[in-house]
DODRENMI-652628 format. One record per residue (C-alpha): x, y negated, z; residue in one letter. Coordinates in steps of 0.25 Angstrom, whole numbers, plus 5000, padded with zeros to 4 digits. Example, Ala and Ser with C-alpha at 12.3 -4.5 7.8 and 13.67 -1.06 7.14 Angstrom:
<nodes>
+------+------+------+----+
!    u !    v !    w ! aa !
+------+------+------+----+
! 5049 ! 5018 ! 5031 !  A !
! 5055 ! 5004 ! 5029 !  S !
+------+------+------+----+
</nodes>
This chain:
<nodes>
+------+------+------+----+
!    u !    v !    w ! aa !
+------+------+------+----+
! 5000 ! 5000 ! 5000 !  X !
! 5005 ! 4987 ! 4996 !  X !
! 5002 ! 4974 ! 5006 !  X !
! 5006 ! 4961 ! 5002 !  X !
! 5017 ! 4966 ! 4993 !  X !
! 5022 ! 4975 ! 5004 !  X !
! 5022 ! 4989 ! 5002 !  X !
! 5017 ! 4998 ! 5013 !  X !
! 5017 ! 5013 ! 5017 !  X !
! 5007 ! 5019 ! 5025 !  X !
! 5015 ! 5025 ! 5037 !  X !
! 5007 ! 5038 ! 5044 !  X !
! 5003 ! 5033 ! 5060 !  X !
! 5010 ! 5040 ! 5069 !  X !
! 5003 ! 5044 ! 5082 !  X !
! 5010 ! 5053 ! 5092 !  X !
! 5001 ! 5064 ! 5087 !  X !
! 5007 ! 5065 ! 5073 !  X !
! 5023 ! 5061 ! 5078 !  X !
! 5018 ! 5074 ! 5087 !  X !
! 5012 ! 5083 ! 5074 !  X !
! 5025 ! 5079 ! 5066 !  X !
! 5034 ! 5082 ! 5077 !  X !
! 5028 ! 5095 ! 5078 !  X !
! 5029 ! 5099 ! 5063 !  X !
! 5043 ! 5095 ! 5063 !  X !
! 5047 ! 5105 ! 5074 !  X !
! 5036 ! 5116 ! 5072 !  X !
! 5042 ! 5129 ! 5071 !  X !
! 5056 ! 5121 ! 5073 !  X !
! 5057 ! 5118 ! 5088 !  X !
! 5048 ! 5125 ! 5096 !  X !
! 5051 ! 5118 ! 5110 !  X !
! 5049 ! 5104 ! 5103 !  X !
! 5038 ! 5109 ! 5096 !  X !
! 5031 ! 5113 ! 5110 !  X !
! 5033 ! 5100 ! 5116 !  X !
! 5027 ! 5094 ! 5104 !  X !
! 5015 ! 5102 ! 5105 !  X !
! 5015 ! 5100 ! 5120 !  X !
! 5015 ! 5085 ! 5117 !  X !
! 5004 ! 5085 ! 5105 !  X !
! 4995 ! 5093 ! 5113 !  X !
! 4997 ! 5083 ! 5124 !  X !
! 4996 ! 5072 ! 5116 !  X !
! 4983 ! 5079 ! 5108 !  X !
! 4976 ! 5079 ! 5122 !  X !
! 4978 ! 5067 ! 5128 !  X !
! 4972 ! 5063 ! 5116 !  X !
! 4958 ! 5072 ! 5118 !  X !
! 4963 ! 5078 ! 5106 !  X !
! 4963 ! 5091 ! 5112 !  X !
! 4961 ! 5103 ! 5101 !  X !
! 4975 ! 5096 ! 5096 !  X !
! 4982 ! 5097 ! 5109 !  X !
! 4976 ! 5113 ! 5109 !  X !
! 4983 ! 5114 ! 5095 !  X !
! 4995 ! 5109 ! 5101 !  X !
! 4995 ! 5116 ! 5115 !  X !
! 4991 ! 5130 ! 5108 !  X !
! 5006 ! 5128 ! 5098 !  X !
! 5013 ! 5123 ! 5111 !  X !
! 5008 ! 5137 ! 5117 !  X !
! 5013 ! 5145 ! 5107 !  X !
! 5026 ! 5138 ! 5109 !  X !
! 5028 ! 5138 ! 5123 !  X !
! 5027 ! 5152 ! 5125 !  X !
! 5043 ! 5151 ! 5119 !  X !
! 5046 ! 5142 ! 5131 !  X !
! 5041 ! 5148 ! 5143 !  X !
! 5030 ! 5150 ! 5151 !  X !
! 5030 ! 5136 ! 5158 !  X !
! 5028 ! 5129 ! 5142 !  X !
! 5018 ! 5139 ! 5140 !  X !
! 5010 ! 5136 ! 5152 !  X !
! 5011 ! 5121 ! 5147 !  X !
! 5005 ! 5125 ! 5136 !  X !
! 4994 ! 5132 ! 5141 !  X !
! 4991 ! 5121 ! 5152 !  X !
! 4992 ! 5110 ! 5140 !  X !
! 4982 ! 5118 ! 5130 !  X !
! 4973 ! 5121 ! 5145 !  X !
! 4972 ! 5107 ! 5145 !  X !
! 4968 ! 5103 ! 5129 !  X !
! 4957 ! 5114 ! 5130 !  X !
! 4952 ! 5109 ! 5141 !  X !
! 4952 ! 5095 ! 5136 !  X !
! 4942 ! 5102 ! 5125 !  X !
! 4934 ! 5109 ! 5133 !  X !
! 4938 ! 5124 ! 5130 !  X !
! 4939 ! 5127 ! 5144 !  X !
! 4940 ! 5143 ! 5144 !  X !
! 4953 ! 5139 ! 5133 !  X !
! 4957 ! 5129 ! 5144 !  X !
! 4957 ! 5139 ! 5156 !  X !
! 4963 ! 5151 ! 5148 !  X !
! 4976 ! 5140 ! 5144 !  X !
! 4976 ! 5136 ! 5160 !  X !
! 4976 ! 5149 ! 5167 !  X !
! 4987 ! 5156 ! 5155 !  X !
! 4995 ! 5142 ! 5159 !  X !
! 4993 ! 5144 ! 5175 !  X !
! 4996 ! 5159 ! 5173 !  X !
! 5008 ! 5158 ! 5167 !  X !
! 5011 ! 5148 ! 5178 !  X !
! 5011 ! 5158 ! 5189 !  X !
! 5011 ! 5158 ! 5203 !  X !
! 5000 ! 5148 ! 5209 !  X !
! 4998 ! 5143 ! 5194 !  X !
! 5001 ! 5129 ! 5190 !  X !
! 4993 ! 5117 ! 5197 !  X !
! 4989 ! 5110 ! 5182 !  X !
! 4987 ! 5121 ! 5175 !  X !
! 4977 ! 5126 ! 5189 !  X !
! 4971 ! 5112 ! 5188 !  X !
! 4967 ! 5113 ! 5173 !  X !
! 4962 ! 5125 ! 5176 !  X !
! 4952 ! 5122 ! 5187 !  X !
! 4948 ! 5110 ! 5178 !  X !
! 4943 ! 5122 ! 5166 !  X !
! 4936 ! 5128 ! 5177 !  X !
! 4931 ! 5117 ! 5182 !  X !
! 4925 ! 5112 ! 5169 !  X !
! 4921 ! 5126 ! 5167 !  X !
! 4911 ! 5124 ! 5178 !  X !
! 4919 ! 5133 ! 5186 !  X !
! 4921 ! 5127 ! 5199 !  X !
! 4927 ! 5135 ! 5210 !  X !
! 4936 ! 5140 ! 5199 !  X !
! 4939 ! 5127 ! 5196 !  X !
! 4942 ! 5123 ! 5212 !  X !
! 4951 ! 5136 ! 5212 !  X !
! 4960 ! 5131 ! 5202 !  X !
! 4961 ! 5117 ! 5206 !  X !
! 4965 ! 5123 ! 5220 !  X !
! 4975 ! 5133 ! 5217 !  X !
! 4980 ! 5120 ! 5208 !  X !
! 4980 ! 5114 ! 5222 !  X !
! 4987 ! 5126 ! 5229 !  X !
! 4999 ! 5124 ! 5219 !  X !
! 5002 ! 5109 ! 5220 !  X !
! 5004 ! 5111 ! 5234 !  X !
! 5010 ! 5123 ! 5233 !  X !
! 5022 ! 5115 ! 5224 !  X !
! 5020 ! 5104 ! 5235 !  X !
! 5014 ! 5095 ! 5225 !  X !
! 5001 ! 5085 ! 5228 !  X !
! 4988 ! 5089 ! 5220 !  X !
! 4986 ! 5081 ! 5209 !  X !
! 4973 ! 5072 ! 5209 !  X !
! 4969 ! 5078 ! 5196 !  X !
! 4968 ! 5090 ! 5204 !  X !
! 4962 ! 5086 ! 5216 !  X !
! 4951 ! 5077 ! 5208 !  X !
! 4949 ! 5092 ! 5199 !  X !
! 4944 ! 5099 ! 5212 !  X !
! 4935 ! 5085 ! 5216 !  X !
! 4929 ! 5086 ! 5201 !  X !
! 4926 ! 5104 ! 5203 !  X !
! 4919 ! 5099 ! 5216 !  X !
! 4911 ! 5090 ! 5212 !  X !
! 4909 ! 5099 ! 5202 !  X !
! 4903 ! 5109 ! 5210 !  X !
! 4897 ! 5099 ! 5221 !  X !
! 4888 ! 5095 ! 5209 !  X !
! 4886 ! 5110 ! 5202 !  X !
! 4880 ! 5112 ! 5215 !  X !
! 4872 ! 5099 ! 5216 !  X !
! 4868 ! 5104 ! 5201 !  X !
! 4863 ! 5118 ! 5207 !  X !
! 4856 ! 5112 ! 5218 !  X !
! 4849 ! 5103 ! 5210 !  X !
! 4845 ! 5113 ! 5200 !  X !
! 4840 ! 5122 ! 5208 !  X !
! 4831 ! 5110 ! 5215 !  X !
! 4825 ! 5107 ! 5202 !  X !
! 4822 ! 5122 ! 5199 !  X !
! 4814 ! 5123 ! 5213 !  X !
! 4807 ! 5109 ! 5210 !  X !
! 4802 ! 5114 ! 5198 !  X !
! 4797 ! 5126 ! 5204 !  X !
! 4791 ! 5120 ! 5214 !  X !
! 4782 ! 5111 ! 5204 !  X !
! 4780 ! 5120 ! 5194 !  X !
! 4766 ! 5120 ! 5189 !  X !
! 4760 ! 5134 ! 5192 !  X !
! 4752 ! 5142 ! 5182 !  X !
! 4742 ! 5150 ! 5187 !  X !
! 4737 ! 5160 ! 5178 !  X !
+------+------+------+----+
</nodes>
């Protein structure tokens, strides 16, 4: 294009999600430590962005990868695709990724990955599977002589409520039912 007798060229936008894509053609099958920490950060970078089947795609290739680098990268991996499935919603995907990551953590297990966990229950209407989770998550920060996390401790307020109101919800159900059946027009025959 030409403008005011100066010629221009069109020069592709660069976001930080194609310098990302390019980085990773350019080293695909070349580098596959680089290549996982590419992935790890599209992935990231896909998610934060609410993009998350993209963050999947790239959580499921930096899987595949990690398993060559040992078990802590592939926890990482798991833990990171837990998170993007949850973000969408697939909560049984979410929870299978969680408990692999917190399996291969061992021992008590690993505080996040215990917390994500409690939340998929927790949004699966699982409560008291839920409060489990978020209290072994618990069990484990102290145990390494850490402090809870407020993230945590807000979790476990947000599973009570939960149940307080499921229970308020019953309650009132169950009211309405008996109401109903108390004015229920008869028919006699």
């Amino acid at each position: 294009a030409e403008v005011t007798g100066v010629q221009t060229c069109a020069l592709p936008i660069l976001t930080a999600s194609s310098i990302l894509e390019r980085q990773l053609q350019l080293v695909k099958g070349l580098d596959s430590e680089k290549e996982l920490t590419l992935h790890h950060a599209a992935g990231k970078l896909y998610g934060s962005q609410g993009h998350y089947v993209a963050a999947v795609e790239h959580y499921s290739e930096a899987h595949k990868i990690a398993a060559d680098f040992g078990s802590k990268n592939l926890a990482h991996a798991l833990h990171a695709r837990g998170e993007a499935w949850l973000g969408l919603g697939h909560f049984d995907a979410a929870r299978s990724d969680f408990e692999e990551a917190n399996a291969i953590a061992g021992g008590m297990g690993d505080a996040s990955t215990l917390r994500y966990l409690g939340t998929v229950h927790r949004e699966m209407g699982h409560i008291n599977a839920a409060l489990e989770l978020y209290q072994r998550a618990l069990a484990v920060v102290s145990a390494s002589g850490g402090v809870p996390q407020p993230l945590l401790l807000a979790d476990i307020g947000e599973a009570h409520a939960r149940r307080a109101n499921s229970k308020r919800l019953r309650w009132h159900c169950l009211r309405q039912c008996a109401c109903k059946r108390m004015f229920q027009p008869q028919v006699f025959k």
